[in-house]
C-alpha positions in Angstrom: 49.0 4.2 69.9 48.1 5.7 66.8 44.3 6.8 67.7 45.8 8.1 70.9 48.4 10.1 68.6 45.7 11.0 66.2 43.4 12.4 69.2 46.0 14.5 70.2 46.7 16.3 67.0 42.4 16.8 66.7 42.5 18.7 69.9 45.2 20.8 68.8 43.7 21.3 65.6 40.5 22.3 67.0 42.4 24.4 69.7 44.4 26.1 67.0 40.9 26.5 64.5 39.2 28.2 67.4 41.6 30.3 69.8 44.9 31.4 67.2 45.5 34.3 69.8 46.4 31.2 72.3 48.3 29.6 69.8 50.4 33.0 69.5 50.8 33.6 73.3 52.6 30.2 72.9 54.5 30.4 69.8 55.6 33.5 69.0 55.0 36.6 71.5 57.8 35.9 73.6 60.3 36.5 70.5 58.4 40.1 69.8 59.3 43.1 72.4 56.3 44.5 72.1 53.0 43.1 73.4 50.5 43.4 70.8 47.6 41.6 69.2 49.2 39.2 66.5 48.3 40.0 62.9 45.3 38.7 60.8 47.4 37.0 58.5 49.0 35.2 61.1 45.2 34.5 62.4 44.1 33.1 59.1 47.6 30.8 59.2 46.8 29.4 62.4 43.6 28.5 61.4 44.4 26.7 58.4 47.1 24.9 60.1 44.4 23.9 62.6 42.3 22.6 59.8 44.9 20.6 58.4 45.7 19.0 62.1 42.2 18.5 62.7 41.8 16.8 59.3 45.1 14.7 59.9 43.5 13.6 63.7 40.8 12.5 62.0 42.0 10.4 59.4 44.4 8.9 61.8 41.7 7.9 63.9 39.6 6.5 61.0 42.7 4.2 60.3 43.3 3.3 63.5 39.6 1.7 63.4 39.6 -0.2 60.5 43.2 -1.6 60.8 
C-alpha cells in the first residue's frame, strides 16, 4: 500500500514539475474571474512543490522495498 501511495504522489510530482499551467486549471482558475495565464511565481511554486512530491514518491518507494 505504501509503494502504491508513494507512486501516486511521483506522478503528481512529475505532473506538477512539468505542466504547472495544468496544475492551475485545476487549483485555482475557477476562483479568479478573469481567464488569464497564472503568474511566474506561482509557476516556480508549483514546480518546487512538484520536486518535493516527486522526492517524497521516491523515498516512499525506496522504503517500501527494503522493509
Amino acid at each position: 500500500m505504501i509503494i502504491l501511495g508513494s507512486i501516486f504522489l511521483l506522478i503528481i510530482g512529475v505532473l506538477m514539475l512539468c505542466f504547472p499551467n495544468v496544475a492551475y486549471s485545476i487549483a485555482e482558475s475557477w476562483k479568479s474571474d478573469t481567464s488569464g495565464e497564472p503568474s511566474g511565481l506561482y509557476k516556480i511554486h508549483i514546480r518546487i512543490g512538484g520536486i518535493a512530491c516527486s522526492f517524497v514518491g521516491i523515498a516512499g518507494i525506496i522504503a517500501g522495498l527494503l522493509l
